[in-house]
N, C-alpha and C positions, 0 to 999 in steps of 0.2 A: 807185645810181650815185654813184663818188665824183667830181667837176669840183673842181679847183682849180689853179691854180699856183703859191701858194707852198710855197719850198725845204721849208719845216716839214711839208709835205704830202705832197711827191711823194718827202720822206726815209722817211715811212709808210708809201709805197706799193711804195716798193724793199725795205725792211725786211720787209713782208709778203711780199712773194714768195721774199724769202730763206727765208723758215722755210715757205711754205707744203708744200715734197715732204719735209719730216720728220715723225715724232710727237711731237719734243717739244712740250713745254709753251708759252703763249706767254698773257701777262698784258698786258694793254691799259690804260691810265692816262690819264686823261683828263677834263676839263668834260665835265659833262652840255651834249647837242647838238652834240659835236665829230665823232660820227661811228663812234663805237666799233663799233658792230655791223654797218656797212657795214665797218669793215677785218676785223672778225671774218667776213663772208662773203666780203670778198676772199680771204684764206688757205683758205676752207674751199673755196672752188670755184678754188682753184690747182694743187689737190691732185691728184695721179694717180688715172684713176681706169681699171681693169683693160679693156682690149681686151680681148673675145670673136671671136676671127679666126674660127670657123668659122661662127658665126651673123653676122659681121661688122657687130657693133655693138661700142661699150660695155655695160659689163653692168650698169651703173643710169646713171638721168638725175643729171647731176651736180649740178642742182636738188634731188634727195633727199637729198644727203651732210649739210646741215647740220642740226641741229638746234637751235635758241634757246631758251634759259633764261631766263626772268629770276625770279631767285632771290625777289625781294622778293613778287613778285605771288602765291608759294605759299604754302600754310601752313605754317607751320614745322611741322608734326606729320605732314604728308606728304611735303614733301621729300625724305625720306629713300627714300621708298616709289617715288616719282618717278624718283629719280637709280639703282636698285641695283633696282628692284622686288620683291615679294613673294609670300612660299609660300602657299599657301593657308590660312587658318588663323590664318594670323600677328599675325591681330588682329582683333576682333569684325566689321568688316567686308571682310574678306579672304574672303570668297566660294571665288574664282577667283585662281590666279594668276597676276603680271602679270609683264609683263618690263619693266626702266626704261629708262629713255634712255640707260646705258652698257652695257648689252647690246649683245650682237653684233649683232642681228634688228635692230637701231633705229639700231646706229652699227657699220657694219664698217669695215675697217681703211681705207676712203677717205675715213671718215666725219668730222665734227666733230660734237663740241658745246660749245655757246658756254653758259658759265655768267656770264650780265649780275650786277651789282651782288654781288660774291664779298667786297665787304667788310664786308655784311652780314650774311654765313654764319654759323649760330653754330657756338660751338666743338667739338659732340659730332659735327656733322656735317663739319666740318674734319679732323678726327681721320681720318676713314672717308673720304673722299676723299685726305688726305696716302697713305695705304695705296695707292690707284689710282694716285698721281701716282710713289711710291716702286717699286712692284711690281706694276702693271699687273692688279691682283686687287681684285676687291671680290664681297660676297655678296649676294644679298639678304635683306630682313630675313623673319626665321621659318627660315632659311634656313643651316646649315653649311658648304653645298657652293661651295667659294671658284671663282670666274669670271674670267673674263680680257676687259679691257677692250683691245680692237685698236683703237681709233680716237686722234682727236687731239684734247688739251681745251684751248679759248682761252675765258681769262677776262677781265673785263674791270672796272673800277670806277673810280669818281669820288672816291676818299675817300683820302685820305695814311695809307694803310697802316702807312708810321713811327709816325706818331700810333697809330694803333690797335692797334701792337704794344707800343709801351710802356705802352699805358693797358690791358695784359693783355687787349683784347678779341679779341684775331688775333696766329695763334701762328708764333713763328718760323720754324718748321721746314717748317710750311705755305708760309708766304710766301715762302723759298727754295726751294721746290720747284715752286711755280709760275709762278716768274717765270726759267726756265731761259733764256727769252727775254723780254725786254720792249721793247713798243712803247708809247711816250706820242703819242697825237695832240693837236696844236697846239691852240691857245684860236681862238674864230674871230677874236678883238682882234689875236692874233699872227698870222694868215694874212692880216689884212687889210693888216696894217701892211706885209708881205712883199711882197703883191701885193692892192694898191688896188681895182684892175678887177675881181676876185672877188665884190663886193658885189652885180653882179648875177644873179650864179649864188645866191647866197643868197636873193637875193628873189624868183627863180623857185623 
């Protein structure tokens, strides 16, 4: 749940709802502890999600739509396997094959997924998601047969991308393609300063 009132906040929280009924892209910028992945579940549970009028439900729980990443806590040697999944085969312990988190099965077109800490991607895997973020296609690995990603991806990081694009570690091309929209949420120093009374929604 997000509680606040200052302006810095409820500009995030109208912001979110403006992007949440499209696919584009939308990059989140922010302190660690401001909240990133409660506005990235704000947008993903905004999102339409299809009427089944004869069975007269929705046709999933809009609690399913999202999915969370956080990129740091993988191994960089699976990520990849993670995000695109793989063919059977495709590497000594490729058994069976899996479907990844931009798969249709895992994220259909109401879907999100939130890729936490994006400014720690490295660059081989940057490359292969600009592809998804440009053309809506990605494979998985072992894998030729190109796929179509339907859902919607919000990233999110704490790190001055500027910087990390001049210091060659995060590539440009990426970085304009993911930030089609961008939302920064407020420092809690600035929400306080905004609105005082806040202090004790924080220490609940």
């Amino acid at each position: 749940t997000i509680i606040g009132k200052s302006e810095g906040l409820q500009t995030v929280l109208r912001a979110a709802a403006q992007v949440a009924p499209t696919d584009v892209t939308v990059l989140i910028n922010g302190e660690t502890g401001t909240g990133k992945e409660l506005v990235a579940q704000s947008i993903a549970y905004s999102r339409f999600v299809e009427f089944d009028s004869k069975n007269r439900r929705f046709v999933t729980n809009y609690a399913d739509c999202f999915v969370g990443l956080n990129l740091t806590a993988i191994s960089p040697t699976l990520i990849e396997s993670e995000l695109f999944g793989h063919a059977k085969g495709a590497f000594t312990d490729a058994k069976t094959e899996r479907q990844g988190y931009l798969d249709e099965s895992k994220c259909p077109r109401w879907g999100t997924v939130f890729l936490d800490e994006i400014g720690d991607l490295d660059a081989q895997i940057q490359v292969k998601l600009l592809r998804v973020l440009q053309n809506r296609e990605f494979q998985r690995v072992g894998d030729s047969t190109p796929r179509k990603f339907v859902g919607k991806i919000v990233a999110a990081t704490n790190r001055d991308l500027a910087a990390e694009m001049a210091a060659g570690r995060f590539r440009e091309d990426f970085y304009y393609r993911l930030c089609a929209d961008r939302i920064e949420t407020p420092s809690l120093r600035a929400q306080l300063q905004e609105s005082p009374e806040d202090i004790a929604n924080f220490v609940r």
